[in-house]
C-alpha positions as CSV (number, residue, x, y, z in Angstrom):
1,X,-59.3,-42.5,-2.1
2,X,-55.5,-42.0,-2.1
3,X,-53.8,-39.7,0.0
4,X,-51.0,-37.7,-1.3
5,X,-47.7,-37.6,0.5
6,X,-46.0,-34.5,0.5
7,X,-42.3,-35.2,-0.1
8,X,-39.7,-32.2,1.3
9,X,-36.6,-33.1,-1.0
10,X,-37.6,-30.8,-3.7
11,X,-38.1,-28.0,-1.5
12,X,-34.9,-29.0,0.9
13,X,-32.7,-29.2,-2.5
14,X,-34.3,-25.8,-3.5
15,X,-33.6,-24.0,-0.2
16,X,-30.1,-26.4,0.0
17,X,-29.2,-24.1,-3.0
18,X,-30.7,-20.9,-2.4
19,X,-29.1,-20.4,1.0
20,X,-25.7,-21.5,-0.9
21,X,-26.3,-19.3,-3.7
22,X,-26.9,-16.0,-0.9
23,X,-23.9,-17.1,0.9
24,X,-21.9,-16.7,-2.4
25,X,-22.8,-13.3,-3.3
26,X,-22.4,-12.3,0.7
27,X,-18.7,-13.0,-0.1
28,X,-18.5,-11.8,-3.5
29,X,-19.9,-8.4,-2.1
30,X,-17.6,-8.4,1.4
31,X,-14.8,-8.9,-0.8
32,X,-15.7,-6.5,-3.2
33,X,-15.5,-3.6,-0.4
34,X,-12.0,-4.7,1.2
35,X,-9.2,-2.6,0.9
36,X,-5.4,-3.9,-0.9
37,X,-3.5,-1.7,0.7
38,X,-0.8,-4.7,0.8
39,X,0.9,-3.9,-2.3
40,X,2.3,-0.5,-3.3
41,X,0.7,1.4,-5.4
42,X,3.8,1.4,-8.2
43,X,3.6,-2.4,-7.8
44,X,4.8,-3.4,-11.2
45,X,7.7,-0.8,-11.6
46,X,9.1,-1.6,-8.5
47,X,8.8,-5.4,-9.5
48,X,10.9,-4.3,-13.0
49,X,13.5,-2.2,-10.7
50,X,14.0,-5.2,-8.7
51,X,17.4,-6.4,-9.8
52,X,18.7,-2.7,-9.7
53,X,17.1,-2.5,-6.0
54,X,18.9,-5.8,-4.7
55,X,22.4,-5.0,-6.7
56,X,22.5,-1.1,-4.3
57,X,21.2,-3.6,-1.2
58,X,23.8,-6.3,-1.5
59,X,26.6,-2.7,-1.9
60,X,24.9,-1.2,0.9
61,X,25.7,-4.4,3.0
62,X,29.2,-4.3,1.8
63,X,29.9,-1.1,3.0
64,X,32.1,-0.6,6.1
65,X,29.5,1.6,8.1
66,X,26.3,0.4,6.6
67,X,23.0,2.6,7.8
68,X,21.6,2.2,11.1
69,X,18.2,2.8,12.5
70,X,18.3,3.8,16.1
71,X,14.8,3.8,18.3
72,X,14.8,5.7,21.6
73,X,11.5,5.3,22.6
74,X,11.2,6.9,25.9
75,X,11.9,10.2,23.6
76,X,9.8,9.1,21.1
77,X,12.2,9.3,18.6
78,X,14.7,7.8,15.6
79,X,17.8,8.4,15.3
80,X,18.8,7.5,11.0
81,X,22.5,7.0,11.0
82,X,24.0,7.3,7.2
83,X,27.7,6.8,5.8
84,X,29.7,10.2,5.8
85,X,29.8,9.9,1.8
86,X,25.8,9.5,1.7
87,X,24.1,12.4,0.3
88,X,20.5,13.1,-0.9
89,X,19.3,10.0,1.5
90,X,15.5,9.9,1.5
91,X,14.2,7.7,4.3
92,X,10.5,6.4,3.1
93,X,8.2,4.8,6.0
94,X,6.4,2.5,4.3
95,X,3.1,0.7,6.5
96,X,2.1,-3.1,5.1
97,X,-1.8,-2.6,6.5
98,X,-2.5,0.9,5.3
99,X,-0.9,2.5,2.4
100,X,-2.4,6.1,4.0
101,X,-0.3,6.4,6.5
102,X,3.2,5.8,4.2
103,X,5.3,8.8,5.0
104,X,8.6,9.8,3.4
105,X,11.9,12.3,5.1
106,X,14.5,14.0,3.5
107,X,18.0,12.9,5.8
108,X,20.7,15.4,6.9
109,X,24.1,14.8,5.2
110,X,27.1,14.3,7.3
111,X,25.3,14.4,10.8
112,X,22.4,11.7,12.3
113,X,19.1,12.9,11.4
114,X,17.0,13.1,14.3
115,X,13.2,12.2,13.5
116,X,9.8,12.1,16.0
117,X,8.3,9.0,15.8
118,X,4.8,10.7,16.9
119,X,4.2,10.8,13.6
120,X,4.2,7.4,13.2
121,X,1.0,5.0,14.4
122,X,2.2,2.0,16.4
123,X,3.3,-1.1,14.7
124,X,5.4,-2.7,12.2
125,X,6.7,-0.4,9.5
126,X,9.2,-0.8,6.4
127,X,12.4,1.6,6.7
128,X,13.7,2.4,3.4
129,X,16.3,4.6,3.1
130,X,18.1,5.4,-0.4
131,X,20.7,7.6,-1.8
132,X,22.9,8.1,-5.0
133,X,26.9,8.9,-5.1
134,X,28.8,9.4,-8.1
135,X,26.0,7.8,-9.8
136,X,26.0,4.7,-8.2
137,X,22.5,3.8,-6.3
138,X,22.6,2.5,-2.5
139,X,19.8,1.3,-0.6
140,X,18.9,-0.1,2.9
141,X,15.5,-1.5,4.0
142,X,15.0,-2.9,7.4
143,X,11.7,-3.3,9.4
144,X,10.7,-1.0,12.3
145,X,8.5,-1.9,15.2
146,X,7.1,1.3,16.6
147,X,5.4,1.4,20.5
């Protein structure tokens, strides 16, 4: 009589496989319910208007009172300095971990405008402020850490 030996490498390479295979699609389906909020949601026409975008940055930075973001915090508030020529300035809040909470202002002319930042959640946001004179495009960007 022979005895037959049960060997477990078939079944180890079959589970080896199976548990590999179910830890793909775990990923394939977390991944598939993530949110991109990283990018905006214009991504490829603000990558086309880039040179434009960096020409009105670099004139911006040339200018002899450039824009200035002011942060009182103990009022809870922002204080958007512009140049007395700027007119039209719109001052876009724009959040890198949650495109929901992107928020844009209209700025005074001539004077500071005076904003709340309880508006605003904590954290890192991108100031954007731009604005057009005689036809000629300005623009300031500069990153905001709210508390």
């Amino acid at each position: 009589m022979s005895r037959s030996r049960f060997n477990p490498w078939p079944w180890a390479i079959i589970a080896w496989f199976a548990v590999m295979i179910a830890v793909c699609v775990g990923f394939v389906i977390k991944s598939l319910g993530m949110k991109h909020d990283l990018v905006t949601s214009e991504y490829y026409a603000e990558g086309l208007d880039h040179d434009s975008r960096q020409t009105a940055l670099s004139r911006t930075r040339g200018l002899e009172t450039p824009p200035r973001i002011e942060l009182d915090y103990e009022g809870h508030r922002m204080i958007v300095r512009l140049p007395d020529f700027a007119r039209g300035a719109v001052l876009s809040f724009y959040r890198p971990s949650d495109a929901r909470l992107d928020l844009k202002y209209a700025l005074q002319d001539g004077v500071p405008s005076v904003l709340s930042t309880l508006d605003l959640h904590p954290g890192k946001w991108q100031a954007k402020i731009s604005w057009e004179t005689d036809g000629v495009p300005y623009y300031h960007q500069e990153d905001v850490f709210i508390q």
